[in-house]
C-alpha positions in Angstrom: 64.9 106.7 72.2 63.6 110.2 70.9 66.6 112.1 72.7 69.3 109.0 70.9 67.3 109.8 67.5 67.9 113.5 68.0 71.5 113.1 68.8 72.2 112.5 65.2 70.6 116.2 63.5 69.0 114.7 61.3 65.6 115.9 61.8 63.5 118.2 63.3 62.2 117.6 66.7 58.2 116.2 66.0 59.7 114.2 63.6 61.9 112.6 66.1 59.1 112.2 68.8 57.0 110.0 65.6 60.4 107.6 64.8 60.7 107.2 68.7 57.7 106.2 68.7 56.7 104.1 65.7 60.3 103.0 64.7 60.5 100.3 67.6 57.4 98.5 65.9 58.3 98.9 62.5 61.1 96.7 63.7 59.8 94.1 65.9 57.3 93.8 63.2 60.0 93.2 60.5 61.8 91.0 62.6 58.7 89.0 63.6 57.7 88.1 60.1 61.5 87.5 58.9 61.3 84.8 61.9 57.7 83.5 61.0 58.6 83.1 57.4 55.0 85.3 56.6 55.4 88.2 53.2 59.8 87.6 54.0 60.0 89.4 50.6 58.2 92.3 51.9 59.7 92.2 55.1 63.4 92.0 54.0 62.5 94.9 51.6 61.6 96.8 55.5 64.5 95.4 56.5 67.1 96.4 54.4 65.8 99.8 54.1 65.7 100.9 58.1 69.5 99.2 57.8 69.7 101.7 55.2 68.6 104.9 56.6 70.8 104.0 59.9 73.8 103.4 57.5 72.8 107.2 56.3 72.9 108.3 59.7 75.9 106.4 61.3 77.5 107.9 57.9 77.0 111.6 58.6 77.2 111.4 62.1 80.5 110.1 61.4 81.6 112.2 59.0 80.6 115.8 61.3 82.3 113.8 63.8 79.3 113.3 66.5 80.4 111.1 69.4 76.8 110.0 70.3 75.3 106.8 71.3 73.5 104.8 68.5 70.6 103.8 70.2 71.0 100.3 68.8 69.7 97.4 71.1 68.1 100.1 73.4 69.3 103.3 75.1 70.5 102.0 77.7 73.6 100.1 75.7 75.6 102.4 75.6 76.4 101.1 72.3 78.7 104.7 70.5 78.2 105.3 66.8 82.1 104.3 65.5 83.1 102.2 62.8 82.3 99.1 64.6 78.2 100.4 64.3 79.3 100.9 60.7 80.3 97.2 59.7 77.0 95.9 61.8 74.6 97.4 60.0 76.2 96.7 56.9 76.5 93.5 57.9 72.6 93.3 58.7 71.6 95.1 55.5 73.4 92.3 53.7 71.8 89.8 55.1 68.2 91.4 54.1 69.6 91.7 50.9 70.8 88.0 50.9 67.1 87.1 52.5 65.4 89.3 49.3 67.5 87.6 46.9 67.2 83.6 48.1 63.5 84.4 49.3 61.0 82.4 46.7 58.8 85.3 44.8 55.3 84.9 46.0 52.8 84.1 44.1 51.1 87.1 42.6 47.5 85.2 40.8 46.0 82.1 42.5 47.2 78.8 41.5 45.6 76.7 39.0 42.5 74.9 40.0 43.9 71.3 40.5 42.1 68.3 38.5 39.6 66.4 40.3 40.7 62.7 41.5 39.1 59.6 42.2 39.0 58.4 45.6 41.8 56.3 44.8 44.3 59.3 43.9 43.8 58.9 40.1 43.5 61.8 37.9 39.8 61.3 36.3 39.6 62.6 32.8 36.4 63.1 30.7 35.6 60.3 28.4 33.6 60.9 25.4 
């Protein structure tokens, strides 16, 4: 995965070795809590980002005219940076967008205490 990072000249070569490495979990992380509905707010925010630094990089590759693999679903796809990359990952950074947007915003103070009820469901208020 370093040597399909470093096919793009994008960075220098230790920071290549580091995205190789932590990258892979940065996604399967994302992805996990998309698909456990846990912080989707945050997570779409990862999301859409890492769509948006591969659009950056699909972009210039494209642009110096690099005819590289994209690394996407593994090294081992054979998957070529084209315009067909292109429209994917737009594609997925819409749909983090579209999660962000629909996504509930999370509570950011505790709820209100509730008020106490009998045993039978009532609300009990204070008599005086």
């Amino acid at each position: 995965f370093a040597e399909a990072i470093a096919n793009f000249q994008m960075l220098p070569a230790q920071p290549n070795q580091i995205m190789a490495v932590v990258l892979p979990w940065v996604e399967v992380t994302a992805g996990l809590l998309l698909v456990c509905g846990l912080w989707v707010r945050a997570a779409s925010i990862l999301s859409a980002l890492m769509f948006s630094a591969f659009l950056v990089a699909i972009s210039a590759a494209l642009w110096r005219g690099l005819d590289i693999e994209c690394g996407c679903f593994g090294t081992g796809s054979a998957a070529r940076v084209g315009l067909e990359a292109l429209a994917f990952d737009i594609a997925w950074l819409l749909a983090s967008v579209a999660v962000l947007w629909l996504s509930p915003e999370e509570e950011a103070a505790a709820p209100a205490p509730s008020q106490p009820r009998s045993a039978a469901g009532a609300t009990v208020t204070a008599q005086t």
